[in-house]
C-alpha positions as CSV (number, residue, x, y, z in Angstrom):
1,X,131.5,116.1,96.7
2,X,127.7,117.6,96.9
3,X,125.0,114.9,97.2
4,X,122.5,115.2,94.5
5,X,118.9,116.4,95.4
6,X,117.8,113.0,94.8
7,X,120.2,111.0,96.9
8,X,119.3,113.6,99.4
9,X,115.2,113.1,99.1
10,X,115.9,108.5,98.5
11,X,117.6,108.5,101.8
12,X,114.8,111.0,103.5
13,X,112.5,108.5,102.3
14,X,114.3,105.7,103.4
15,X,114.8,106.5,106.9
16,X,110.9,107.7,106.8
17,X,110.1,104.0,105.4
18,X,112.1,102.7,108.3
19,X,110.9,104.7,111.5
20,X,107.4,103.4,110.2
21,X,108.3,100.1,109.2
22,X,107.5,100.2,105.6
23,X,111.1,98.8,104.4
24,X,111.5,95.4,103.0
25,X,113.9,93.8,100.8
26,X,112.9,92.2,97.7
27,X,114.9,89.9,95.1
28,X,115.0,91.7,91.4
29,X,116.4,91.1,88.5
30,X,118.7,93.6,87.0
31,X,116.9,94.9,83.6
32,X,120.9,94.9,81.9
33,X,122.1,91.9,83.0
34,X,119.6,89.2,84.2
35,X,121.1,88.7,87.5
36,X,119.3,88.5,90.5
37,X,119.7,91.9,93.0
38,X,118.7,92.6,96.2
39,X,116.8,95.5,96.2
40,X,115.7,98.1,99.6
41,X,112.0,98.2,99.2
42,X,109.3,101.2,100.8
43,X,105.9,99.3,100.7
44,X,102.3,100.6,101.5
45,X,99.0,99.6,101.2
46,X,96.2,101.0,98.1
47,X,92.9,99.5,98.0
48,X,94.2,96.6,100.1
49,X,97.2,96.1,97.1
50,X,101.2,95.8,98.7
51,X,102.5,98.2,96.5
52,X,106.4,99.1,96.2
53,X,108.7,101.6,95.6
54,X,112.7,100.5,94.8
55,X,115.0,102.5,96.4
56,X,118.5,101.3,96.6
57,X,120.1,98.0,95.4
58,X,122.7,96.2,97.6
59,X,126.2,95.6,96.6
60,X,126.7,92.5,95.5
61,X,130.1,91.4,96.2
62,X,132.0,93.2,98.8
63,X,131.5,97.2,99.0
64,X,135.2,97.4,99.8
65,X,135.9,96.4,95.9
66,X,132.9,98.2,94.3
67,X,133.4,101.8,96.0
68,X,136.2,104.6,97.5
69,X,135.0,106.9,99.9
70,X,135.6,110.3,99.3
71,X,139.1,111.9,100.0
72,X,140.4,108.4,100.4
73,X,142.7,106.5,97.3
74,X,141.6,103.4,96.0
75,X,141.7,100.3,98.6
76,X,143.5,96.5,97.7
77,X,140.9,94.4,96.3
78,X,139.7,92.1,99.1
């Protein structure tokens, strides 16, 4: 399975973010739910502002439960 052009450009940014340490992780709430997520965060500076730009969200139980890799069949719940 192709990644899409996006996943492809959020992790180019990501690992961008990173090598110039721009990342940070920042507590959200999700919009549908209410809960509380933990979000991957690229921050820089405008007219002395921290801005930010959400890039991924972090599982929030175990990934093992919440995804299958490809070409593999579904895991046991841990």
């Amino acid at each position: 399975m192709a990644l899409t052009r996006k996943a492809r450009m959020t992790f180019g940014t990501i690992l961008e973010a990173a090598s110039e340490h721009r990342l940070c992780l920042v507590e959200c709430e999700d919009r549908k739910t209410g809960k509380k997520v933990s979000v991957i965060c690229e921050t820089w500076q405008d007219n002395g502002n921290i801005m930010m730009n959400p890039l991924g969200k972090l599982f929030s139980g175990s990934p093992y439960n919440e995804v299958t890799p490809p070409g593999m069949s579904a895991p046991k719940l841990i």
